[in-house]
ROTIDO-170245 format. One record per residue: residue in three letters; x, y, z of N, C-alpha, C in turn. Coordinates in nm, 2 decimals. Example, Ala and Ser with C-alpha at 12.3 -4.5 7.8 and 13.67 -1.06 7.14 Angstrom:
BEGIN
["ALA"; [1.32; -0.57; 0.78]; [1.23; -0.45; 0.78]; [1.32; -0.33; 0.78]]
["SER"; [1.28; -0.22; 0.71]; [1.37; -0.11; 0.71]; [1.29; 0.00; 0.79]]
END
This chain:
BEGIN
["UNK"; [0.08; -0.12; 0.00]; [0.00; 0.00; 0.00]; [0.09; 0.13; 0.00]]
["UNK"; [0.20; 0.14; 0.08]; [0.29; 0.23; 0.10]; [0.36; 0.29; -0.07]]
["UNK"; [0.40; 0.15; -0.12]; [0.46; 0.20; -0.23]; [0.35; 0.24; -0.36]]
["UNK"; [0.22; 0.22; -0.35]; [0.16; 0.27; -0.44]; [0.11; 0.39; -0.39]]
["UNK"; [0.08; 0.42; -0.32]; [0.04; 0.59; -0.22]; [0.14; 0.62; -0.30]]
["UNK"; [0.27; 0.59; -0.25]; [0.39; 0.66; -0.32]; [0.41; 0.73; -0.47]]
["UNK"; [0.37; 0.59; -0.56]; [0.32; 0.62; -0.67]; [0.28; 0.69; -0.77]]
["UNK"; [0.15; 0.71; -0.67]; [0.03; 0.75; -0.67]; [0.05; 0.94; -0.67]]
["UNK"; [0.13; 0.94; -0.56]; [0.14; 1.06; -0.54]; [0.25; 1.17; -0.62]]
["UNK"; [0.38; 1.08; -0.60]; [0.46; 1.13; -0.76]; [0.42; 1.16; -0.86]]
["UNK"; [0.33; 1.04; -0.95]; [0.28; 1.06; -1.07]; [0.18; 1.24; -1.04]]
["UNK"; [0.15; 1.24; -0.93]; [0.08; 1.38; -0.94]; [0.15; 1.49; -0.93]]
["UNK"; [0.23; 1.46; -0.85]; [0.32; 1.60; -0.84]; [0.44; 1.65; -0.96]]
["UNK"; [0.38; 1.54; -1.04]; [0.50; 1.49; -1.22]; [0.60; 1.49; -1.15]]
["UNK"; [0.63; 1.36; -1.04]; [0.79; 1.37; -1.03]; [0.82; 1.20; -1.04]]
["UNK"; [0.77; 1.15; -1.18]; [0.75; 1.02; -1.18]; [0.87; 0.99; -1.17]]
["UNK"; [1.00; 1.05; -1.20]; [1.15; 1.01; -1.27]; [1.22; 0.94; -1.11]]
["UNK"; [1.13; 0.97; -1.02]; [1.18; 0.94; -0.84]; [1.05; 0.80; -0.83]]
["UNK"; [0.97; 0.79; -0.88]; [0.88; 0.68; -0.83]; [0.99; 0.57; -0.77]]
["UNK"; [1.09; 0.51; -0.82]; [1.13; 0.39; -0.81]; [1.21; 0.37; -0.69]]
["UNK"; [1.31; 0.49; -0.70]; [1.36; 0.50; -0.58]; [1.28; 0.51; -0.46]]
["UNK"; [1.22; 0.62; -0.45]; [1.10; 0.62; -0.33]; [1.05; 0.53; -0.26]]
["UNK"; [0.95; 0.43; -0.38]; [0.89; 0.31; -0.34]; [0.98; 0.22; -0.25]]
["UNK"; [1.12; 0.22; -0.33]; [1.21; 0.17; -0.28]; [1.27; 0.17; -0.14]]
["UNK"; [1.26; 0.29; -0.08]; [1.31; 0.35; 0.04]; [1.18; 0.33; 0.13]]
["UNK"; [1.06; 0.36; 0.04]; [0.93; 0.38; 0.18]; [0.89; 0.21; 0.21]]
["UNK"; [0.93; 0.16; 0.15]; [0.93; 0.01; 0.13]; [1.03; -0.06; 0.23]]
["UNK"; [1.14; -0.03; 0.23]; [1.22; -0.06; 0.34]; [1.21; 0.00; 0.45]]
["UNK"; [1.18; 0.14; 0.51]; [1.15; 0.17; 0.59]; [1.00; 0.10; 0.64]]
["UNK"; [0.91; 0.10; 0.61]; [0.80; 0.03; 0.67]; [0.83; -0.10; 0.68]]
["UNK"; [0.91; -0.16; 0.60]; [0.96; -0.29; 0.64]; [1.00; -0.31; 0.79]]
["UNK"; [1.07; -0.23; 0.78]; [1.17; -0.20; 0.96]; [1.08; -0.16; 1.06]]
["UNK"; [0.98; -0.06; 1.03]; [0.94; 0.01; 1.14]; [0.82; -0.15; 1.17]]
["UNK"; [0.77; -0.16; 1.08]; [0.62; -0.31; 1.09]; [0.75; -0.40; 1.22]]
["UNK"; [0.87; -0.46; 1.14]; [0.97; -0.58; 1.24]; [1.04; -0.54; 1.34]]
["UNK"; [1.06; -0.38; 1.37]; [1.16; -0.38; 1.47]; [1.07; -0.26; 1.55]]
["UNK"; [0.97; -0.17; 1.48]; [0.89; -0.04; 1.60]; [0.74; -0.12; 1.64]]
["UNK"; [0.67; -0.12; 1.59]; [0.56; -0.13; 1.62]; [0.46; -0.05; 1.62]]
["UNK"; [0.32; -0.09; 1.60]; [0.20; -0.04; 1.54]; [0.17; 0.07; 1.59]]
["UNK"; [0.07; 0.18; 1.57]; [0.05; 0.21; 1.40]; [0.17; 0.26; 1.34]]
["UNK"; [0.17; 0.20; 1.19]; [0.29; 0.23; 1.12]; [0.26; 0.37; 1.02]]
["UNK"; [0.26; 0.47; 1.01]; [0.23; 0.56; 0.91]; [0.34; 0.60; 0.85]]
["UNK"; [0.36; 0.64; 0.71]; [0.44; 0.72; 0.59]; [0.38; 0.86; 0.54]]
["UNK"; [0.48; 0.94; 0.56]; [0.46; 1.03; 0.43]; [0.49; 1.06; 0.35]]
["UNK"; [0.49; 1.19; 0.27]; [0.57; 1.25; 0.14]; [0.58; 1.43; 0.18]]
["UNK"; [0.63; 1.49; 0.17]; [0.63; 1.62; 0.16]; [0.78; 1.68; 0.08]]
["UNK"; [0.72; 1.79; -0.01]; [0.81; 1.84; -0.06]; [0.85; 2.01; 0.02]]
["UNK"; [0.96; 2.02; 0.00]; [1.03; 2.15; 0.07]; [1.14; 2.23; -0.04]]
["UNK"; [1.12; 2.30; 0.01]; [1.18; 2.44; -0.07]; [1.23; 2.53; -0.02]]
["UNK"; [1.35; 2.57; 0.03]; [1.44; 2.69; 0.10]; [1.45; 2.76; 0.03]]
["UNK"; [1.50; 2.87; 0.05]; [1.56; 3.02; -0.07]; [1.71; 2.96; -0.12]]
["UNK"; [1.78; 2.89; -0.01]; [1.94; 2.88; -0.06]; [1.92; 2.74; -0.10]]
["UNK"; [1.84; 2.68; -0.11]; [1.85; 2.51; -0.14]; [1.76; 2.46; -0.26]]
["UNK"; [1.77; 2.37; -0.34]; [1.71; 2.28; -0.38]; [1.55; 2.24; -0.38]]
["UNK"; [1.49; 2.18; -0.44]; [1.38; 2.17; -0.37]; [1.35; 1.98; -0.32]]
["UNK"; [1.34; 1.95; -0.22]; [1.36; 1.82; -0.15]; [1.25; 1.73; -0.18]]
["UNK"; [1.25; 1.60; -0.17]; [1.17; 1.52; -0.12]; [1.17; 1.45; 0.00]]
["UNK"; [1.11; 1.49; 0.12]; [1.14; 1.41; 0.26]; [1.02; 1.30; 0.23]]
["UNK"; [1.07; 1.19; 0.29]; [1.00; 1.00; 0.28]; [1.02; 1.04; 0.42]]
["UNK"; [0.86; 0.97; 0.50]; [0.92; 0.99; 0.66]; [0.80; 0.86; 0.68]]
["UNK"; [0.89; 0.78; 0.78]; [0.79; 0.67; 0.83]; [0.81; 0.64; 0.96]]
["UNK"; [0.68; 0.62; 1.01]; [0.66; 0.67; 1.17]; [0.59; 0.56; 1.27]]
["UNK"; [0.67; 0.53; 1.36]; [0.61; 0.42; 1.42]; [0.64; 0.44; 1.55]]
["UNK"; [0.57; 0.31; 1.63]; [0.54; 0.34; 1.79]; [0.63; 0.35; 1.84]]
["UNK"; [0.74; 0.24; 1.80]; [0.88; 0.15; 1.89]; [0.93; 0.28; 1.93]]
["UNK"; [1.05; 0.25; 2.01]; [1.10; 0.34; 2.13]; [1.26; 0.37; 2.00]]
["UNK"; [1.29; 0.33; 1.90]; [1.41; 0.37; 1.80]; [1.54; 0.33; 1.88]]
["UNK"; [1.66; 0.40; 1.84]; [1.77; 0.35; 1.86]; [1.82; 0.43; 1.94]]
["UNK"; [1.95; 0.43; 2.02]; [1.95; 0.47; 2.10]; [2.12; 0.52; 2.06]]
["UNK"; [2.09; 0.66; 2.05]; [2.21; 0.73; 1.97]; [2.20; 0.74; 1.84]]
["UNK"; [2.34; 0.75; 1.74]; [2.33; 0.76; 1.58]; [2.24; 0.59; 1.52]]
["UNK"; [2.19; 0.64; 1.44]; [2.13; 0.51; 1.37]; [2.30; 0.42; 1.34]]
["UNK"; [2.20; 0.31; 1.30]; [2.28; 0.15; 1.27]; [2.35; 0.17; 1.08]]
["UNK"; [2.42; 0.21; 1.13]; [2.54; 0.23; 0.97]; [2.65; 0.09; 0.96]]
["UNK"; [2.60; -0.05; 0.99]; [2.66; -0.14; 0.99]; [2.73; -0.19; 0.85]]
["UNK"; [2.79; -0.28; 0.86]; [2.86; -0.34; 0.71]; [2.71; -0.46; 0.66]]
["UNK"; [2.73; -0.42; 0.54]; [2.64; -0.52; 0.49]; [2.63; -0.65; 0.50]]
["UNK"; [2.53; -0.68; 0.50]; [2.50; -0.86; 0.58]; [2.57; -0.96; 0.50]]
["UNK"; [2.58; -1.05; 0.50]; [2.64; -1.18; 0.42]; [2.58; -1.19; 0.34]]
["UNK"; [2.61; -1.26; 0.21]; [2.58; -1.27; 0.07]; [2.42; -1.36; 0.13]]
["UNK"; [2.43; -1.49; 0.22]; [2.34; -1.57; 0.23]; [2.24; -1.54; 0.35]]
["UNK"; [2.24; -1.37; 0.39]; [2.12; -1.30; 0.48]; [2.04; -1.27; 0.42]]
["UNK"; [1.92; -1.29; 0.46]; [1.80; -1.25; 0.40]; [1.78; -1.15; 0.45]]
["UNK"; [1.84; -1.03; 0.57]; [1.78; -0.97; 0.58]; [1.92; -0.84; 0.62]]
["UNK"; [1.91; -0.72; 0.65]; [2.02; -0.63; 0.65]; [2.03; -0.56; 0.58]]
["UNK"; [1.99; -0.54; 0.48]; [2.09; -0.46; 0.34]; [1.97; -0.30; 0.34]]
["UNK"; [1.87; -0.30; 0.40]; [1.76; -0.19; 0.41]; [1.81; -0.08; 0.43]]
["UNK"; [1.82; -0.02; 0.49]; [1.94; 0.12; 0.53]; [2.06; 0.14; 0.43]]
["UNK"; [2.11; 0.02; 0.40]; [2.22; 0.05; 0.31]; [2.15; 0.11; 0.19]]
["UNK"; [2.04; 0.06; 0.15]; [1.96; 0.10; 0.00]; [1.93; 0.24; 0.04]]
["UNK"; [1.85; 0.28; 0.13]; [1.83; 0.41; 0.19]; [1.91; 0.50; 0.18]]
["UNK"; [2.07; 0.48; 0.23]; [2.18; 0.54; 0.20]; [2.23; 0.57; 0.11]]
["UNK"; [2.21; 0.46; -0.01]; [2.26; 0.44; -0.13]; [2.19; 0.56; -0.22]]
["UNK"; [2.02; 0.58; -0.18]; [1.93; 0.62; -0.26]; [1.94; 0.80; -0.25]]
["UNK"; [1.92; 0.81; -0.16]; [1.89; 0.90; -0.03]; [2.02; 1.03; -0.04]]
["UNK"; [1.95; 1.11; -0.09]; [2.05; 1.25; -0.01]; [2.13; 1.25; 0.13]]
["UNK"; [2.03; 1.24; 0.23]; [2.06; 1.24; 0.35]; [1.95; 1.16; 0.42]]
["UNK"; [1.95; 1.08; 0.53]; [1.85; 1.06; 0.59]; [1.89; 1.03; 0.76]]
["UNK"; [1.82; 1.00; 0.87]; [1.81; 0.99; 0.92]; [1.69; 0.97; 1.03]]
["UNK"; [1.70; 0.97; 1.16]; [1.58; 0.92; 1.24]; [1.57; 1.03; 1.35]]
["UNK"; [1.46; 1.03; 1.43]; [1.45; 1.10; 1.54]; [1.35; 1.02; 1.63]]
["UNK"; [1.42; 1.02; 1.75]; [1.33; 0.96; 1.81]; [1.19; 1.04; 1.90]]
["UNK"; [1.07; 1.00; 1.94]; [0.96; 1.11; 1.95]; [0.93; 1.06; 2.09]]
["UNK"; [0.80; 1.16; 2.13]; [0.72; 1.13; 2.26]; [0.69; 0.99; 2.28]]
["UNK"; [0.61; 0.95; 2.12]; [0.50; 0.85; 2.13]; [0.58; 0.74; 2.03]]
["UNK"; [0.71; 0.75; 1.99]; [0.78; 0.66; 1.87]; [0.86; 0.73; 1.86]]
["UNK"; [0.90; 0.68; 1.66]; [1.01; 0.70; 1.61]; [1.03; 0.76; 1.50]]
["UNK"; [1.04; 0.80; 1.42]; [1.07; 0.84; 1.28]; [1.19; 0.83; 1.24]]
["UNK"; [1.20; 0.73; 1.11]; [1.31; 0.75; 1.01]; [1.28; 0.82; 0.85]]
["UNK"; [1.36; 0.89; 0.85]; [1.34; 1.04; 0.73]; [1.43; 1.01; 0.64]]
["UNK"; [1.42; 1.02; 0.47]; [1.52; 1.04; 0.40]; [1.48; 1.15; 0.31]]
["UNK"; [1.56; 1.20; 0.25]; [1.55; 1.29; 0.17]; [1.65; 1.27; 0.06]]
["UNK"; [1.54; 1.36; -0.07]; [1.61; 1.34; -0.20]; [1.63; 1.41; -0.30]]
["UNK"; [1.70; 1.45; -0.38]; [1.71; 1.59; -0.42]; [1.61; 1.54; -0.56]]
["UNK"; [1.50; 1.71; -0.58]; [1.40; 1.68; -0.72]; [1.51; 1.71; -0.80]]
["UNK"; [1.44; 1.69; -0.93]; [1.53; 1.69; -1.05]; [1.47; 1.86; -1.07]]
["UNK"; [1.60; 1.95; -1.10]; [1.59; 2.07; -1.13]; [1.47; 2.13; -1.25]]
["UNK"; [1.43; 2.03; -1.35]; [1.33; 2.07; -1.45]; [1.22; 2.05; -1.38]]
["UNK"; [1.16; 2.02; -1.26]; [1.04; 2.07; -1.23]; [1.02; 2.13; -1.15]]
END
């Protein structure tokens, strides 16, 4: 559902050329937040625009769990024959910048992406 919202929402804002990545990222994040935070899991999208910057895409997914405790987990990639690990790295890979904050009621992990200058 996350990655078609995603989709869904790109295609409207004509920033289809990011659909894949996105899905990508909001997809691994809800992955994480569903196995390691706990319910309710929500995502967003919002775009941002400074006077001296760029204009952004922040991916934010928000869950109950209590998060990590200091800098997020920037581990070495898992073994060829793990099924599981490699999420963050793709985030990283994808992702301008991202990061997490921990909240009152949960957690939030954020990435951000830079738009393509023609729109």
């Amino acid at each position: 559902m996350a990655r078609r919202h995603v989709a869904e929402q790109l295609q409207t804002w004509n920033l289809k050329t990011l659909i894949s990545d996105v899905a990508l990222i909001v997809s691994e994040l809800v992955t994480n937040a569903i196995m390691h935070g706990g319910g309710p899991v929500r995502h967003s999208l919002r775009l941002t625009s400074l006077p001296d910057r760029a204009t952004s895409l922040r991916v934010e997914v928000v869950d109950s769990g209590r998060g990590w405790d200091g800098a997020a987990p920037r581990s070495p990639f898992a073994d060829a024959d793990e099924c599981h690990g490699r999420g963050l790295h793709l985030v990283d890979a994808l992702a301008a910048e991202w990061g997490h904050e921990v909240l009152n009621d949960g957690h939030t992990v954020w990435a951000d992406l830079a738009v393509p200058a023609a729109v």
